[in-house]
C-alpha positions in Angstrom: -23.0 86.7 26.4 -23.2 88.0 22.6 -21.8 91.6 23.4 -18.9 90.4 26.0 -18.0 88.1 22.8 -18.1 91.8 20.5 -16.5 93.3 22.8 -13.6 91.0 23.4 -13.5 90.9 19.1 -13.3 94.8 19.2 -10.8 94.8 21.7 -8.8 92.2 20.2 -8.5 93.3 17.0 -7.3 97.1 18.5 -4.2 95.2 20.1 -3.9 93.5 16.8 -3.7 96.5 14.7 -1.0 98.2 17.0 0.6 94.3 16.9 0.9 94.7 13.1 2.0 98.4 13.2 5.2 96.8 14.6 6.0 93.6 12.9 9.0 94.0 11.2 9.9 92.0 7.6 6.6 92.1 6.6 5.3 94.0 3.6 2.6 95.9 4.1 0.2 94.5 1.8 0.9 90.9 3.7 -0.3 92.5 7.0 -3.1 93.0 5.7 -4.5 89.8 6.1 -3.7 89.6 10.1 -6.6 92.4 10.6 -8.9 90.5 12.6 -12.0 89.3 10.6 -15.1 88.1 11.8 -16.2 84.6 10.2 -20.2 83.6 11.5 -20.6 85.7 14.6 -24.2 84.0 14.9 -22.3 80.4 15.7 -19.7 82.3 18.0 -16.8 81.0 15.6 -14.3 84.3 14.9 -11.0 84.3 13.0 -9.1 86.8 15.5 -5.1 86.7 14.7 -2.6 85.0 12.9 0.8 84.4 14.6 3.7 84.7 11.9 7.0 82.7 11.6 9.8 83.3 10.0 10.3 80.8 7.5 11.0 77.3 8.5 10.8 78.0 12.1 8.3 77.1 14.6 9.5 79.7 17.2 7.0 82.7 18.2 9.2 85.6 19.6 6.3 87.9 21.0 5.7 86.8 24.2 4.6 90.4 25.1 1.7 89.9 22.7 0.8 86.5 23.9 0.6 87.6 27.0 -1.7 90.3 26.4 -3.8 88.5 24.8 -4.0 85.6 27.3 -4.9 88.6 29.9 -8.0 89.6 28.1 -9.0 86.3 28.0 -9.6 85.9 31.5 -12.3 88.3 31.9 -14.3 85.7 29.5 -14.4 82.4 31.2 -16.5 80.6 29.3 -14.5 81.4 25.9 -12.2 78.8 24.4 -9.8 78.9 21.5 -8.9 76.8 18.1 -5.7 76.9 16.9 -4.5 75.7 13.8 -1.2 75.8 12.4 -0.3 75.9 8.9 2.7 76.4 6.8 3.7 76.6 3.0 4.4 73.8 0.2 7.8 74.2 0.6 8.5 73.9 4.5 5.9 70.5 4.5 8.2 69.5 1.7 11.1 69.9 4.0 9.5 69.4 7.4 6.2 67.6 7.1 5.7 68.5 11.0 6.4 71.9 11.0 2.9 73.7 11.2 2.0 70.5 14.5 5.3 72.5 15.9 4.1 75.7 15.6 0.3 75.3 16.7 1.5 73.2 19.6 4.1 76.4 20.6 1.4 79.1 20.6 -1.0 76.9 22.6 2.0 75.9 25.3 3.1 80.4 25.1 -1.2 81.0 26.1 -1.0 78.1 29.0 2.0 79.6 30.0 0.6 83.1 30.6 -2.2 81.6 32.1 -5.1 80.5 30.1 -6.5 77.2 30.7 -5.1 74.0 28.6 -8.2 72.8 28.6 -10.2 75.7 27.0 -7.3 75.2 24.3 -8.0 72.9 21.1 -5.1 72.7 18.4 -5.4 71.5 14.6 -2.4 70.8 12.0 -3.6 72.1 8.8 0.0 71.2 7.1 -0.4 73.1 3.5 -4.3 72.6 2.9 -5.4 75.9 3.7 -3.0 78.7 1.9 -3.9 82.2 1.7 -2.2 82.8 -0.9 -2.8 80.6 -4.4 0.7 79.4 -4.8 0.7 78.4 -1.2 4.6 79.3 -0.8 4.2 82.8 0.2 5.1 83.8 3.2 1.7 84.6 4.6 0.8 80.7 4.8 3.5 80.6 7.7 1.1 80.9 10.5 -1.1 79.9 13.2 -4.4 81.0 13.0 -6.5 81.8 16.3 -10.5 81.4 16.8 -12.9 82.2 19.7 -15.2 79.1 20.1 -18.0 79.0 22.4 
């Protein structure tokens, strides 16, 4: 089970670098950070992607990728998925729900391309988790996704 679980990492992050190849309004430098990384392989917890919003919006317009993703996925039954949605200081300050509204969207884009709502846990995170120090960059408008076993 260890080396479908590298194997579906490796082949994630490859659609995740030609994901980020094509985002558009990001710098560089901010995309980055969506290079899937590997966070205690031993425990089967892995940090794969990071949806981006634009700011103040909870609406995720790359279906295509979601749905490639969710495709992969079902040649690994027995792998479930952690969301957890975040968002900057400023957008809580203005919409305290914001990053619920944006974890809740990426989990209901995977069910809808097929992956099974009940391999599918989501977790607000609000503004308690930046990536960045200020916490009002741009980069801390996300979902985050990890593989759980």
């Amino acid at each position: 089970m260890k080396l479908k679980k590298i194997v579906i990492i490796a082949t994630f992050a490859l659609v995740n670098l030609s994901h980020i190849q094509q985002t558009n309004g990001i710098s560089k430098e901010k995309r980055k950070g969506e290079v899937a990384s590997t966070d205690n392989v031993e425990n089967t917890r892995v940090v794969t992607k990071s949806f981006r919003f634009d700011t103040n919006s909870f609406i995720y317009c790359d279906q295509n990728y979601i749905e490639k993703f969710a495709i992969l996925l079902e040649d690994y039954p027995d792998i479930s998925i952690k969301l957890t949605g975040h968002c900057t200081n400023t957008e809580y300050n203005q919409n305290p729900s914001l990053s619920k509204l944006r974890v809740r969207n990426i989990a209901n884009l995977i069910c809808l391309m097929g992956f099974e709502k009940n391999k599918v846990e989501v977790e607000d995170l609000k503004n308690t988790q930046p990536i960045e120090a200020t916490g009002n960059d741009i980069i801390n408008q996300r979902v985050e996704l990890i593989l759980v076993d």
